[in-house]
N, C-alpha and C positions, 0 to 999 in steps of 0.2 A: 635416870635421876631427874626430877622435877626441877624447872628454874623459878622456884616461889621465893621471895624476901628472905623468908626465915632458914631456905636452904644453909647447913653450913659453910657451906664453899663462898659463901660471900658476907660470913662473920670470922674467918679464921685464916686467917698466912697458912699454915700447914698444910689442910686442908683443901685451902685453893691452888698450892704448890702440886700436891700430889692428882686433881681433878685433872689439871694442866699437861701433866705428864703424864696422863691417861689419854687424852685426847688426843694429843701433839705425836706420843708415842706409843700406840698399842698393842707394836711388837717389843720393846724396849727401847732406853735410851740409844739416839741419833747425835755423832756430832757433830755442831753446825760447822765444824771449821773444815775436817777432812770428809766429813759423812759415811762414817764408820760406823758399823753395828754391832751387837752381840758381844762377845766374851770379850772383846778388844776395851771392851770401856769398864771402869772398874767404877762404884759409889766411894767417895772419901767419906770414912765413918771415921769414929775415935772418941776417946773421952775430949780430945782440947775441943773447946767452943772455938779457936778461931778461924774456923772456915764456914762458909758459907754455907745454910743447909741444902737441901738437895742439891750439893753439889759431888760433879762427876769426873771422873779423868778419862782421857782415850791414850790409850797406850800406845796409839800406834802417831798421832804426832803430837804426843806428849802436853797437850793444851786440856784444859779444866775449860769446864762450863755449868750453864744451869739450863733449866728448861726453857727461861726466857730470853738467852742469848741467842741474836739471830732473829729476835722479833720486833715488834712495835712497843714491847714491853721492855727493852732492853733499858738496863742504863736509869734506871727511875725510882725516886724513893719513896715514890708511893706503895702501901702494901700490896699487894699481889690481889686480898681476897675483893680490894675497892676496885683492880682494873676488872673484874669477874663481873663484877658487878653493874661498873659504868659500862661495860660490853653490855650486858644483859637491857639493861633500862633503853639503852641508845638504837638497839634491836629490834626491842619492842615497844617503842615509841613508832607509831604510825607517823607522826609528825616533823617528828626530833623531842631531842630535850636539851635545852638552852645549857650552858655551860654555868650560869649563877645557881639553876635550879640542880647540876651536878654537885657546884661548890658546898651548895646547903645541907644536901640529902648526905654526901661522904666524907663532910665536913675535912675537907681541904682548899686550898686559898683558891679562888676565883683563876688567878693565872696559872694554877696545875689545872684547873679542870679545864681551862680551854683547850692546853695544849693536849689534855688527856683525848680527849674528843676528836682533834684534829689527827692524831697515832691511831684513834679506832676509826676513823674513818680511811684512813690508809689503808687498815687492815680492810676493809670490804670493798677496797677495790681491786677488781679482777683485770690482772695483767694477763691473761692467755682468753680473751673470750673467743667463743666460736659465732660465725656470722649467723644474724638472725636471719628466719624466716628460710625458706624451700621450695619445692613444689606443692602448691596445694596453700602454702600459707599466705598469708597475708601481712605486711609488714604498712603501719600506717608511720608517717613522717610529719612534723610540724616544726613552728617555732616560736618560741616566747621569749619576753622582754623580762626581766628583773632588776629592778630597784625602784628608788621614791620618784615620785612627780616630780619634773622639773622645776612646776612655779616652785616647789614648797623648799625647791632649793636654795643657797646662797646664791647670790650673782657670779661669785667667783668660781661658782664646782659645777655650773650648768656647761656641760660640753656642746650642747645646742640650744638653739631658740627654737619654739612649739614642742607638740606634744608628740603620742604615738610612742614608737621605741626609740628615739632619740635620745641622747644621753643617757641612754639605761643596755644593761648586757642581755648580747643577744644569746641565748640557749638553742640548740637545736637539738632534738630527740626520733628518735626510732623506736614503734614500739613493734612487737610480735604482736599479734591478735591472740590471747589465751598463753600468754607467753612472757620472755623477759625484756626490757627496756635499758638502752643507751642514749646517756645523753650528753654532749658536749657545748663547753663554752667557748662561742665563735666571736673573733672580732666584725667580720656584717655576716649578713645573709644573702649569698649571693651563689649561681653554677657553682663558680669555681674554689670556693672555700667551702661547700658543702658536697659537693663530688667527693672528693676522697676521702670523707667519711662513709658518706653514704657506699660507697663500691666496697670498700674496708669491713663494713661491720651487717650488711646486708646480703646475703645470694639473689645473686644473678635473676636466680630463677622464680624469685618473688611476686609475689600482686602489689605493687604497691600503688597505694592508698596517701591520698592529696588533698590540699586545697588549689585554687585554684592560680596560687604564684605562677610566673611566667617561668621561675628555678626550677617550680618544680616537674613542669611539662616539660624542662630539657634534663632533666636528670630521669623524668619518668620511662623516656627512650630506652635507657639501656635493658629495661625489665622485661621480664614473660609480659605482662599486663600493668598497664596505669592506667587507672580512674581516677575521678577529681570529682570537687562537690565544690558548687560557688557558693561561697558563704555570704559574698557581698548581694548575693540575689537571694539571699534569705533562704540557700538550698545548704542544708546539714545532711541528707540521707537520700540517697541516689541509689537503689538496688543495694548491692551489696556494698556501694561505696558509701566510705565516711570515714574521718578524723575524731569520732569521740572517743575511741579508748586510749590515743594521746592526748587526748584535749583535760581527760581525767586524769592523766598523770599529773599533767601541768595544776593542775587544781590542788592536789594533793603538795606537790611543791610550792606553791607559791603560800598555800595554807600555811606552811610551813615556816617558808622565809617570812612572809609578815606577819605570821601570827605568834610564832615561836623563838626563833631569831632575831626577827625588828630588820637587822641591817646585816649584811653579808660582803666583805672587801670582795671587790675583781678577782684581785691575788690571791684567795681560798676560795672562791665558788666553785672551783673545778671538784671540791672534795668535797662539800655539799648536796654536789651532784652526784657524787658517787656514794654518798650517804643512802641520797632518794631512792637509786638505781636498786641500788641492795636490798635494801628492803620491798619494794615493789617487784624484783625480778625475786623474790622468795616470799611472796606474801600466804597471804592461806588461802585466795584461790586459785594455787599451784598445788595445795595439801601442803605447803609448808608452815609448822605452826613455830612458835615462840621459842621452844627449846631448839628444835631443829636451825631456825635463823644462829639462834645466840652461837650454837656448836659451829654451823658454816661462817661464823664471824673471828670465833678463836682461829680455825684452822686458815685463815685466810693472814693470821699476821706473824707467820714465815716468812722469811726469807726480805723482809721488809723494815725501813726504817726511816724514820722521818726526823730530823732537826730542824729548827728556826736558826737565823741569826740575832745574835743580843744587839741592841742599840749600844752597848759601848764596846762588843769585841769587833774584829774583822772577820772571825772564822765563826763557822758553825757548831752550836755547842747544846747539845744535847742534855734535854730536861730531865 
């Protein structure tokens, strides 16, 4: 099935109700409470309207569900065929897509579409990843600063004086060379708060690829191989060495944040970054095209759930 506009799955609740439970469930209905299958789960059908449509019962711990119980769609009274939809757009947005230009296009208020956004961004991030890079490959390493210039700050929200990455967050990233990308938000850039990332989500048995930080010559140690490129000596390309297929990650995010977003809290950049990650570690020169992302983005908002807290509750209460 094609992910074009005019698909039905993204003009119709029923429609996108049963796509969902194609995708989610291929051998049939799962459910999310006991995760029971097969003849044990019965469809509640009937003349009365008051149940909920696709909904189902498991017989064996006697609990009812629907397809979106258990996910990032859970709990929301948005239609079904708009979150297909905002999946689909936010997928294949190379950039992103702002949450006013969500509000406009699925015509729902500006504060469902953020939080919509913020749920599918859950959904693409990968709780089980496996470490980049092997023998043979190459894993390049950088880091970049995000947010505004200082001067053009208040006096009072400036966390330092002068420029640089001073008062602005620091990102650190990993890329595979021909491959997928992680990327985390660090409070500095320093050994010891990029170590156990780097050991975490890299093998051992890596090439890795540098600039010329004093971090990254003692984190370079633990690897098969480290190369470095001094950029402050005007050197980008040393043999085999170099940082540009991080440096074009970086490019493609910050594209992003200032061109698409404007401004990004501290407190959700972690999920922005996992927005970027997603899309770039399935882009199309992996051979991943449009529909393929959107499918690996449904199936990623299992077993996940995200709430805010309200400014006037204590508890967290789901949108």
């Amino acid at each position: 099935m094609d992910f074009d506009l005019t698909n039905p799955i993204f003009q119709d609740t029923e429609r996108a109700r049963r796509y969902l439970e194609h995708v989610r469930w291929p051998e049939g209905p799962v459910c999310p409470h006991c995760g029971v299958v097969g003849e044990r789960i019965t469809k509640v059908e009937g003349k009365k309207q008051s149940h909920r449509p696709g909904l189902y019962h498991c017989n064996d711990c006697g609990k009812q569900f629907t397809v979106t119980v258990g996910t990032v769609y859970e709990a929301s009274h948005i239609p079904l065929h708009k979150w297909l939809l905002a999946t689909h757009l936010l997928t294949a947005s190379k950039k992103g897509i702002s949450a006013h230009q969500l509000h406009r296009m699925l015509g729902i208020t500006y504060k469902s579409a953020w939080f919509m956004a913020h749920r599918i961004r859950e959904g693409m991030r990968d709780d089980r990843p496996t470490p980049l890079g092997g023998t043979g490959k190459a894993v390049e390493i950088d880091e970049a600063y995000i947010g505004g210039l200082e001067k053009n700050k208040h006096r009072n929200k400036r966390k330092h004086a002068g420029g640089g990455g001073k008062g602005k967050e620091a990102v650190f990233a990993l890329v595979e060379r021909g491959g997928a990308v992680r990327s985390f938000h660090v409070p500095t850039v320093n050994a010891k708060t990029l170590r156990p990332i780097l050991v975490e989500q890299a093998k051992r048995s890596s090439a890795l690829m540098s600039d010329e930080a004093v971090h990254s010559k003692q984190l370079g140690a633990e690897f098969f191989t480290h190369q470095s490129v001094n950029h402050s000596a005007g050197e980008y390309v040393k043999g085999n060495a170099h940082t540009n297929t991080v440096e074009g990650y970086f490019s493609i995010l910050k594209r992003g944040i200032y061109g698409v977003y404007h401004h990004v809290s501290p407190a959700h950049l972690k999920r922005y970054l996992a927005e970027f990650d997603f899309r770039y570690s399935h882009r199309s020169a992996v051979g991943v095209d449009d529909r393929a992302r959107a499918l690996k983005a449904l199936k990623g908002i299992e077993g996940k759930r995200l709430t805010y807290r309200r400014t006037d509750k204590t508890q967290d209460h789901p949108r």
